[in-house]
C-alpha positions as CSV (number, residue, x, y, z in Angstrom):
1,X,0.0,0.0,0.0
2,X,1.0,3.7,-0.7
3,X,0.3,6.4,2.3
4,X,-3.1,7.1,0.5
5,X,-4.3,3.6,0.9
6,X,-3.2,3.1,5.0
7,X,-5.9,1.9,6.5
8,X,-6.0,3.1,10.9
9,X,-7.7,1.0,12.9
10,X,-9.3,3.6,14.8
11,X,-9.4,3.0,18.4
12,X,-13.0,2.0,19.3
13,X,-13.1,-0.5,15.9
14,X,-10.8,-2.7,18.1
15,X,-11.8,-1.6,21.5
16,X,-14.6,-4.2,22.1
17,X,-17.2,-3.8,24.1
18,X,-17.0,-0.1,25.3
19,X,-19.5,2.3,24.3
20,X,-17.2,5.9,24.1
21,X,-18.7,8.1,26.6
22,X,-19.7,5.7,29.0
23,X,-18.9,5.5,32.2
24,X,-16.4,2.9,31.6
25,X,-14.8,3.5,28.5
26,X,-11.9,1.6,28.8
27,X,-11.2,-1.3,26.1
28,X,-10.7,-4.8,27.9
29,X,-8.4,-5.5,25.3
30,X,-5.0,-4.9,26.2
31,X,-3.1,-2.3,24.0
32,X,-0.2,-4.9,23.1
33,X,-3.2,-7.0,22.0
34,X,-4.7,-4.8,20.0
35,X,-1.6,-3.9,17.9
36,X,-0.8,-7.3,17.1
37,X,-4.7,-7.8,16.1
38,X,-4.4,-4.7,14.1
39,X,-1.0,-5.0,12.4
40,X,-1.8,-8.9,11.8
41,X,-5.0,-8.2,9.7
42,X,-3.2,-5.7,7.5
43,X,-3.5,-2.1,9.0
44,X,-0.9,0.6,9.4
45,X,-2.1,2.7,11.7
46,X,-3.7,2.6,14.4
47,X,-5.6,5.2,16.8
48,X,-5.4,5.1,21.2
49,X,-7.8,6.6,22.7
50,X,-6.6,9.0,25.9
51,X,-8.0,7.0,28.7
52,X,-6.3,3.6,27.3
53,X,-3.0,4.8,27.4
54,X,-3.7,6.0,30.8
55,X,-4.5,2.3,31.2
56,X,-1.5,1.0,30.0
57,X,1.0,3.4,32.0
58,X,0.0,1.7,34.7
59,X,1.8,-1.2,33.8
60,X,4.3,-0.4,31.3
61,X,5.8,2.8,29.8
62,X,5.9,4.8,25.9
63,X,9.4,3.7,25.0
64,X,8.0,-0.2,25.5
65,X,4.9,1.2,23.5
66,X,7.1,2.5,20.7
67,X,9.0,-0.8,20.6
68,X,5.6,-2.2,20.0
69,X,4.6,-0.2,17.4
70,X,8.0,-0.2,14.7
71,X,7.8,-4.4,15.6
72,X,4.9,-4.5,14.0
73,X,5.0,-1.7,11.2
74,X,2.4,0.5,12.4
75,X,3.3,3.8,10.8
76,X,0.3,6.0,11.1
77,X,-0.8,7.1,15.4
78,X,-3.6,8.8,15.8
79,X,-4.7,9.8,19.1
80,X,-8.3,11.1,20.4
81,X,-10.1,12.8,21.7
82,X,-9.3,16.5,23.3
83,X,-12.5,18.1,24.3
84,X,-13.4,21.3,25.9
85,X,-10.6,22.9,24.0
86,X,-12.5,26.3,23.8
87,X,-13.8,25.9,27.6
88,X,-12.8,28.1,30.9
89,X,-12.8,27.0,34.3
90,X,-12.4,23.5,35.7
91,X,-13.4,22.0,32.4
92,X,-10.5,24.4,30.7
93,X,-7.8,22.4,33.5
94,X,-8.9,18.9,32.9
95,X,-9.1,19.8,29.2
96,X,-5.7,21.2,29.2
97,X,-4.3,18.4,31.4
98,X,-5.7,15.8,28.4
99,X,-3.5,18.1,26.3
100,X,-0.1,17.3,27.5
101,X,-1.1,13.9,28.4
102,X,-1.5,13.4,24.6
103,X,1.1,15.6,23.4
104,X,3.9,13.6,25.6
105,X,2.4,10.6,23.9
106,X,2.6,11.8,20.5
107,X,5.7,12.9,21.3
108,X,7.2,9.0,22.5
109,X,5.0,7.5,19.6
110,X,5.6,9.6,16.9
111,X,2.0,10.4,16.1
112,X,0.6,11.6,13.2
113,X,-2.5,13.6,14.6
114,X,-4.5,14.3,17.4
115,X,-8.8,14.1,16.8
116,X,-10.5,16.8,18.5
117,X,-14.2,17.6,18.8
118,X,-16.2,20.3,18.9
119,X,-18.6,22.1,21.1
120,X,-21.8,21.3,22.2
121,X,-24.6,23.3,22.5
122,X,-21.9,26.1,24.2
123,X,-23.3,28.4,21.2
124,X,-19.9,30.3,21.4
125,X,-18.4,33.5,19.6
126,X,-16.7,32.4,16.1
127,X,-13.7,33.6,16.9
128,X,-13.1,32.5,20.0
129,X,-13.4,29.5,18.7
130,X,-11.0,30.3,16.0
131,X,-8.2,32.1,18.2
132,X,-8.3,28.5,20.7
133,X,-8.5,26.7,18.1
134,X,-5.3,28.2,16.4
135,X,-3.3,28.3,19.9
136,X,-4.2,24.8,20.3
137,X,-2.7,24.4,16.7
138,X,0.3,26.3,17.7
139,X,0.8,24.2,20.3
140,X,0.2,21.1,18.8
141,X,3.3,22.4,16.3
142,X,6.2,21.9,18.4
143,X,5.0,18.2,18.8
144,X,4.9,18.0,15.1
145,X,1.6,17.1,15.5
146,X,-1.2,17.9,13.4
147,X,-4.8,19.1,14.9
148,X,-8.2,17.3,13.3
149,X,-11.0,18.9,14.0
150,X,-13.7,16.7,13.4
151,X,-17.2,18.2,11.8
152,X,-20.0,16.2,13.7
153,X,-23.8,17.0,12.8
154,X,-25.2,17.1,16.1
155,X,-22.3,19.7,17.5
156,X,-21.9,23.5,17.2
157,X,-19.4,22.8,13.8
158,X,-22.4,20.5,12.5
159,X,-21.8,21.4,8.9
160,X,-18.6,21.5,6.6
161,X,-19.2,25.1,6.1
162,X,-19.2,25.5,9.7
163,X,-16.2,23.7,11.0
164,X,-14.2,25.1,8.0
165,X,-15.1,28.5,9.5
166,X,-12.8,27.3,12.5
167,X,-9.5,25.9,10.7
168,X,-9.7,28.2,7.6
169,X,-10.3,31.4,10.2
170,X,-6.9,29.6,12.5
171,X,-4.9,29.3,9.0
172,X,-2.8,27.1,11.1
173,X,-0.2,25.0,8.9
174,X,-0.7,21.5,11.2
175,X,-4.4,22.6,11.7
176,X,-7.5,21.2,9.3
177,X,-10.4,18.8,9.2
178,X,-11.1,15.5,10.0
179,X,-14.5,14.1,7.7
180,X,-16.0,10.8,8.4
181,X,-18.1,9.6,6.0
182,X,-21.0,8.9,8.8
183,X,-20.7,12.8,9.6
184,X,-20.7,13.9,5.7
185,X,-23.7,11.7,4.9
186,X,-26.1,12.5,8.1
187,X,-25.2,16.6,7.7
188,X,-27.3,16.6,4.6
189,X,-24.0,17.4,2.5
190,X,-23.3,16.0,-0.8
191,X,-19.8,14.7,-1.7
192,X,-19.4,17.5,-4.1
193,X,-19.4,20.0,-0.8
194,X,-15.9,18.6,0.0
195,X,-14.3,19.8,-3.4
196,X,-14.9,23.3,-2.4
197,X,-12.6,22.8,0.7
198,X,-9.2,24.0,0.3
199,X,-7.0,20.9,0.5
200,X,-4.8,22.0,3.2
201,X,-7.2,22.1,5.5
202,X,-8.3,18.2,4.6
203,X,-6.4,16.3,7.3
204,X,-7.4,13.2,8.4
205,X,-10.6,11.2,6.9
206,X,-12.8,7.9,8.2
207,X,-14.7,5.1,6.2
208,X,-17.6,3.0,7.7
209,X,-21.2,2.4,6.8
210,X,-24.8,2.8,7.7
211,X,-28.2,2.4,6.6
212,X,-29.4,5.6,4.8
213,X,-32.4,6.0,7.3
214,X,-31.7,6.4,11.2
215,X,-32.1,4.3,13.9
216,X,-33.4,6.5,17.2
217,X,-31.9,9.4,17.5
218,X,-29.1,11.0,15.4
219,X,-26.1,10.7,18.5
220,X,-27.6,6.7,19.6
221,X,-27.3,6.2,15.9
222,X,-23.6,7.2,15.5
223,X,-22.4,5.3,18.7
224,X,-24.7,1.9,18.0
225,X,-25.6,1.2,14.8
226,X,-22.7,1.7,12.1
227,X,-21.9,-0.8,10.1
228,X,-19.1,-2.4,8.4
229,X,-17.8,-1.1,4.8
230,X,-20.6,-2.6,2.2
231,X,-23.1,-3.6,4.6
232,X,-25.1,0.0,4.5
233,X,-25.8,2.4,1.9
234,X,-23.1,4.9,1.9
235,X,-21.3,5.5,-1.4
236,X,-18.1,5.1,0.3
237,X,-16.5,5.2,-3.5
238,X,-17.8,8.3,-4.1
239,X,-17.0,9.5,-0.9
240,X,-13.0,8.5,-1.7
241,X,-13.1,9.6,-4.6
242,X,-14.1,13.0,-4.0
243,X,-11.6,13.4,-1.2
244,X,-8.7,12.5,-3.9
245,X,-10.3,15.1,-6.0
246,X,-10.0,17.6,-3.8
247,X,-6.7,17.0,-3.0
248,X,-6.6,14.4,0.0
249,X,-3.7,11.7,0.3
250,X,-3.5,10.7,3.6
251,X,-4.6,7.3,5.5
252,X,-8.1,6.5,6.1
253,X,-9.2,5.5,9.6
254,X,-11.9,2.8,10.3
255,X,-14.1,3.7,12.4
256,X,-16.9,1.2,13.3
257,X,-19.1,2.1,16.1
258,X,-21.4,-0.8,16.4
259,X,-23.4,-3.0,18.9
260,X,-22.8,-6.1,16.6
261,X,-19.0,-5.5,16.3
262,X,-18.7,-5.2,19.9
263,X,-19.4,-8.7,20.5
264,X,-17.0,-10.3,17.9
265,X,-13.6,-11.5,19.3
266,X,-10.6,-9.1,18.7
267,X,-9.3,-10.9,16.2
268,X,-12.4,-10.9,14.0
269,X,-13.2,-7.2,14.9
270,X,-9.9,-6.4,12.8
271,X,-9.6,-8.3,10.0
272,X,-13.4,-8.0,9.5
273,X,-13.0,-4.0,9.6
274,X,-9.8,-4.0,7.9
275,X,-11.0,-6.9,5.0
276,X,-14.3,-5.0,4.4
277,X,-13.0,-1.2,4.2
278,X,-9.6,-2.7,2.2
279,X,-12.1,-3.5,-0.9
280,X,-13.0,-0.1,-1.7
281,X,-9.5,1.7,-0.8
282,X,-7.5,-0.7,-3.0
283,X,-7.6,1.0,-6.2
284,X,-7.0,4.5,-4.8
């Protein structure tokens, strides 16, 4: 595979039965387990989540980690998720905290990017959002780490119009967007929306799949009832394809947030994922 084609196994694809959010959000999997899954079906990458790694420091260290990682040619880190970014206050300390928890991580792994959210339902001022946005950014830069934001549809960026706003108004260099197809499809925009964002600013991208209509609400829908690549209705070609278009060349991350997945073994969680989403990223 070139860097186009990389294919992340995205940290809650392989995390079992944890719901993110939940109280107890920590994979039963153990992080040198989940490598070895991940790099033995075929991935490249592959994505910790904040509160794992918290896990795993209490029993080993990031130099180990690392060790772990070049053994089994996993190229591509990605690390999520920093909230609260753009918040004051206690949430602003335990935000900030996350921060350099994940920035010392990305610094021992070499990690490619770090996801970050959005608001929600903080109905802040533009730029504020912009000027944290771009200090998080700056940051972020002398980790040589790049900054995702990712556009969700039921946040305060809930359109690609809207969470462009925020990384076009930062005009940060490491600084951009991270689009999932799931996000793309249920914000009502149409593939050919993406083309009209400036290819600098496209960072990081996910694949999965889903059934056109909704099940419950639109959040329940995103955490529970995803699907794997070619068991929905997404156009996940078209979605690639218009992402090369407009100029994106990076790996894709995985990311299957389902009830059903979260009862396979490990083992079958990746190579499933990574057999199902390989078909339509091979001819990139």
């Amino acid at each position: 595979m070139t860097d186009a084609t990389d294919l992340i196994a995205t940290c809650w694809t392989i995390a079992g039965n944890v719901v993110p959010g939940s109280a107890n959000n920590v994979s039963p999997f153990a992080l040198e387990k989940r490598i070895a899954a991940a790099a033995a079906a075929g991935y490249t990458g592959i994505g910790f989540w904040h509160g794992d790694l918290q896990d795993y420091l209490q029993r080993g260290n990031f130099r180990q980690l690392r060790k772990l990682l070049d053994e089994h040619n996993l190229k591509h880190i990605e690390l999520e998720y920093l909230s609260d970014w753009f918040a004051t206050g206690d949430r602003q300390r335990k935000s900030d905290a996350m921060r350099w928890d994940l920035f010392s991580a990305g610094d021992a792994l070499g990690a490619r990017h770090i996801k970050v959210v959005p608001p929600f339902g903080e109905n802040l001022p533009q730029q504020k959002l912009i000027d944290d946005f771009g200090q998080l950014c700056a940051e972020a830069a002398t980790h040589e780490l790049i900054i995702a934001l990712e556009m969700i549809p039921f946040s305060d960026a809930n359109t690609l119009d809207a969470a462009l706003a925020i990384v076009a108004g930062a005009n940060a260099n490491n600084g951009g967007l991270l689009l999932d197809i799931w996000h793309v499809v249920r914000s009502g925009a149409a593939f050919d929306d993406i083309l009209k964002i400036p290819p600098q600013y496209l960072r990081a991208a996910e694949i999965n799949d889903a059934d056109l209509s909704m099940r419950g609400n639109i959040a329940g829908d995103s955490m529970h009832h995803r699907k794997l690549c070619g068991e929905g209705q997404f156009d996940i070609r078209g979605f690639i394809a218009s992402m090369k278009q407009a100029g994106y060349a990076g790996p894709y991350g995985v990311e299957i947030l389902s009830d059903e997945l979260r009862q396979k073994s490990l083992i079958e969680a990746a190579q499933l994922s990574f057999e199902t989403a390989s078909i339509y990223t091979a001819a990139i």
